[in-house]
C-alpha positions in Angstrom: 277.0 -100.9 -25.2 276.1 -97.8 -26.8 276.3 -97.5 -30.8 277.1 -101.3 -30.9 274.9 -101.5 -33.5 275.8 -98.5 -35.3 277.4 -100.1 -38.4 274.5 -102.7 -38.9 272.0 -99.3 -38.9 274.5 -97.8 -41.2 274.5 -100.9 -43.8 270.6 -101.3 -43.4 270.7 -98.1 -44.7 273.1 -97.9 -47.7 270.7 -101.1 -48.9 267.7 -99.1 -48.7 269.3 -96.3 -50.6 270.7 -98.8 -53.1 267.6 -100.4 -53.8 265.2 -97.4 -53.9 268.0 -95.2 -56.4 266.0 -94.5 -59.7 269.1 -95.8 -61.7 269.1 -99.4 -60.0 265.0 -98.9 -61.0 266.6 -98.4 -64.6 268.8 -100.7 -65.2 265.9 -103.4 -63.9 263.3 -102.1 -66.3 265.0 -100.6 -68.9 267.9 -103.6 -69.7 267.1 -107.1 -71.1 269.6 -108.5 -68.1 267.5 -106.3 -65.9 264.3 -107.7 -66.6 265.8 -110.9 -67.0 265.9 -111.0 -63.2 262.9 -109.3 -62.3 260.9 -112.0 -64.3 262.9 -114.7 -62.6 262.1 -113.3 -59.2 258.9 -112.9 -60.2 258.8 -109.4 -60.6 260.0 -109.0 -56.7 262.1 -105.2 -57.3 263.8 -105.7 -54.0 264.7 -109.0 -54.4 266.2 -108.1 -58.1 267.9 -105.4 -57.1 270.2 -107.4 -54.6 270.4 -109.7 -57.0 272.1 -107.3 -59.2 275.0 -106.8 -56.4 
């Protein structure tokens, strides 16, 4: 079926651009809740930033 996985490319994407936006890099880094999590994931950035869905 063509496009039937259309909305899965389309939500792959959105995550990618949520996880790679320099202000989801900020508030990781630059918060104590932030580096809270990246410490806890041990330092894993795309882990930590789903994490902070």
């Amino acid at each position: 079926m063509y496009g039937h996985d259309k909305d899965a490319k389309d939500l792959a994407l959105a995550a990618f651009w949520y996880q790679e936006a320099p202000e989801i890099q900020e508030r990781l880094y630059d918060t104590d809740a932030g580096f809270d999590i990246l410490t806890t994931l041990d330092l894993d950035i795309d882990l930590a930033a789903t994490r902070l869905l």
